[in-house]
N, C-alpha and C positions, 0 to 999 in steps of 0.2 A: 683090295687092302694094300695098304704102300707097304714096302716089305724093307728093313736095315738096310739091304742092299742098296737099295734107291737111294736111300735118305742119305749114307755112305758115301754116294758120289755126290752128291750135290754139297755134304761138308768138303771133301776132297779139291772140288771145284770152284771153293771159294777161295781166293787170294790170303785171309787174316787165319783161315782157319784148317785149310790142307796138310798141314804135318801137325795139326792135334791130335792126340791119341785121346780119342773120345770111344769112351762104353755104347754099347746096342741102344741103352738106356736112356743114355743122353741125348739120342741122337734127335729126337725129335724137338727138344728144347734148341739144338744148336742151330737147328734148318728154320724153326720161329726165329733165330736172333738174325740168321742171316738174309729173312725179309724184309724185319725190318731196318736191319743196317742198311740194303740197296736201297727201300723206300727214304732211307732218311740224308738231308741234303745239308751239307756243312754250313754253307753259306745261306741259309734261309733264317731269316732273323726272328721271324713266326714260332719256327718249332725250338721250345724250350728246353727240352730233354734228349739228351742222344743214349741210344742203347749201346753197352759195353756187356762183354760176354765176360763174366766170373766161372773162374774152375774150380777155388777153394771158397769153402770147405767143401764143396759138393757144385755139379753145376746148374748156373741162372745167371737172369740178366738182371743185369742193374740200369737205372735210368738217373742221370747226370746231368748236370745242367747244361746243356749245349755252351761250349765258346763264344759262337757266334753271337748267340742271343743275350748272355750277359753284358758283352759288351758292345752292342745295339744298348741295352737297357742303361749299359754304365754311360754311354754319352746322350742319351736321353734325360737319367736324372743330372748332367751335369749342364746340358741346356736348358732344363725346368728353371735356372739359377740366372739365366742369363737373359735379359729382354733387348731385344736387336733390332726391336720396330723401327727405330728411327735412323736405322743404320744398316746397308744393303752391303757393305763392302767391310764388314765384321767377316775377320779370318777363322773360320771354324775349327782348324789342323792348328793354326798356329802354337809351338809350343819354345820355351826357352830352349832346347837343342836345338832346334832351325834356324833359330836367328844367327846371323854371322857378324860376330865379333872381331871384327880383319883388323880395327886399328883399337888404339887407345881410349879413345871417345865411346867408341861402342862396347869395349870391357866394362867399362865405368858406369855403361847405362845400363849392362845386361845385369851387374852387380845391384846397382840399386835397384832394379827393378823386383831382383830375386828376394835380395832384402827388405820391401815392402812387404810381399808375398808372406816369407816369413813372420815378420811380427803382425801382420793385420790380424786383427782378432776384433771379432764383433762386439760393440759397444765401447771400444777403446781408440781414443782417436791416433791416429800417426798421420805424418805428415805423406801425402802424394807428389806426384811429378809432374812437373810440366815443362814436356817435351819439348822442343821447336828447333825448327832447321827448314832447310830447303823441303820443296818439295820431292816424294819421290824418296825416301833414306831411308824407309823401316818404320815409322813413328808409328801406323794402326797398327803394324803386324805387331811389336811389341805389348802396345796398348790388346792387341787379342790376347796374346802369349798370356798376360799377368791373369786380364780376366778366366780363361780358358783355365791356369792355374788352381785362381783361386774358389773357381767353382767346386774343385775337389773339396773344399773346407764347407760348402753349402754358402757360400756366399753370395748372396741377391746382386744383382749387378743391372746395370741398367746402361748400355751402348749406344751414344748416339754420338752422328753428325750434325756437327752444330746447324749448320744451312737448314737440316731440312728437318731437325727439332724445332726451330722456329716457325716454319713454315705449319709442320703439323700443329703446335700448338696454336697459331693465332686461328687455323680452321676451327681448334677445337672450342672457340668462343659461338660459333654460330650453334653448336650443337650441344653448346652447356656442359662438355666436358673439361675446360680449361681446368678446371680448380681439383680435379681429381688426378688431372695428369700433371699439375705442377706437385700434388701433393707426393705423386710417387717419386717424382724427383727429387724431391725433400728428403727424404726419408729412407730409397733404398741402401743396402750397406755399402755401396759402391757405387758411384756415378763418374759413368767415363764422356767425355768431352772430347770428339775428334774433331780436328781444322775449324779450329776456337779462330774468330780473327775474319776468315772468306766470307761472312754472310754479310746481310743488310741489315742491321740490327738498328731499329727504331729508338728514339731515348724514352718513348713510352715504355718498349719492351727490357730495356738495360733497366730500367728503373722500378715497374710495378709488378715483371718477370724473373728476370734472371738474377736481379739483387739481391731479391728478399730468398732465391733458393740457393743461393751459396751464404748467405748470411745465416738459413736456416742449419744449414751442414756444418758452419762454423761456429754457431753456437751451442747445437749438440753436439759434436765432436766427428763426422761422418763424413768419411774420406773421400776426397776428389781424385780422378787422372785427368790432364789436361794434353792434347797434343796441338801446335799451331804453328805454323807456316813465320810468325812474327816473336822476338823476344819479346817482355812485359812491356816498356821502356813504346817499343813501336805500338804493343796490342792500347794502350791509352788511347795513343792519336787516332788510332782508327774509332775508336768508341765515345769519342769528341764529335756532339753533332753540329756545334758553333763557337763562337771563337770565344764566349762570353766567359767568365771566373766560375760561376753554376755548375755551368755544363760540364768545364774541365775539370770541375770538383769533384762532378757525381762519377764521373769516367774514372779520377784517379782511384778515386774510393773502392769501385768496381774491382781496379783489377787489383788495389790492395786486399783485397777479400781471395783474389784468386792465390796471392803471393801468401799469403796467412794460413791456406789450404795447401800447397803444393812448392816443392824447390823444382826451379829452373833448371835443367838440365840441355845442353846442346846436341841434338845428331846431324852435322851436318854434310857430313860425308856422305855419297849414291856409293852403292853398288848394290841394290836393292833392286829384283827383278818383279 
């Protein structure tokens, strides 16, 4: 039989609980809490509940919801909001504190960007940004920052790079899912657009693709982010597949859909690691 004595030194011997003045009585509740406080490990995202040792009104243990596992849990539901498939180099940390504001330019962008944040609200349309500047300045990481934000609000977002959104979608024609994945683009609360501009973009795809899904967003009212390496002005020419009055027509048209969705904004300033 274990005797007060024992159980006396092993409360003694534990770091939280050696100058509690615990009863004969208690003693065997307090040698249960300090098992399982050794067995329990801060940093495991698994265990949901951590044991705290209560004195009043009397003694026992209470169970808490671990730190750690909340927020495991808190950035899990805030990536349930976010779809990234089509985009490898979505900044997961990104948050408006980390962004560096060093000149004018980038006050201005951190500003509006904050300020979308704030009045976005679902089913209401506001106007989005579109970024552009050199390569290399901030433009994803900000483009993460807002999304990563506005995920706190449950806001559906849907992150892609342009290149290889295109490339997945024309796959998705052999396999009969084009029409469900144009649909989701349609339609989520947020569609973000990285390095608008670098791809090889077909006038079949500007035309029976990408059209009709910023047409759809602008005629529901559902906000765009754009980021691109080109102002509007250049992103035309490049979306010009011949030299014909048509062609330059459907291109202008294009990117007036994106200008109608989003204000131009410049970052052209590196110091962006």
């Amino acid at each position: 039989m274990i005797k007060y004595s024992d159980l006396r030194l092993i409360v003694q011997s534990f770091e939280e609980t050696k100058n509690l003045d615990i009863k004969d009585q208690d003693l065997p509740m307090v040698c249960q809490y300090i098992e399982l406080k050794k067995d329990f490990d801060p940093n495991d995202i698994t265990i949901r509940f951590e044991p705290v040792l209560r004195l009043e009104p009397y003694v026992f243990i209470e169970y808490i919801p671990s730190k750690t596992h909340q927020a495991y849990m808190k950035e899990k539901e805030k990536l349930s909001h976010i779809d990234t498939f089509y985009h490898s180099d979505y900044v997961i940390e990104a948050t408006f504190e980390q962004f560096e504001p060093f000149n004018s330019e980038r006050r201005l962008l951190l500003e509006k960007a904050k300020s979308f944040c704030e009045r976005f609200e679902k089913g209401k349309f506001i106007k989005g940004l579109y970024i552009f500047g050199q390569y290399r300045t901030g433009k994803t990481y900000l483009l993460s920052a807002i999304v990563n934000e506005l995920a706190k609000k449950e806001v559906n977002s849907i992150f892609a790079y342009f290149p290889d959104l295109i490339r997945y979608l024309k796959s998705a024609i052999s396999d009969h899912s084009l029409e469900e994945k144009v649909k989701a683009l349609k339609t989520c609360d947020l569609l973000v657009l990285d390095d608008l501009g670098s791809e090889n973009m077909t006038p079949w795809f500007r035309d029976e693709i990408f059209g009709p899904i910023l047409q759809h967003r602008l005629s529901v009212g559902l906000p765009l982010l754009v980021s691109s390496n080109l102002n509007m002005k250049a992103l035309i020419s490049t979306y010009v597949d011949s030299g014909n009055e048509t062609d330059q027509l459907k291109a202008t048209r294009l990117v007036s859909r994106i200008y109608d969705l989003t204000e131009p904004v410049e970052m052209s300033q590196k110091r962006y690691k």
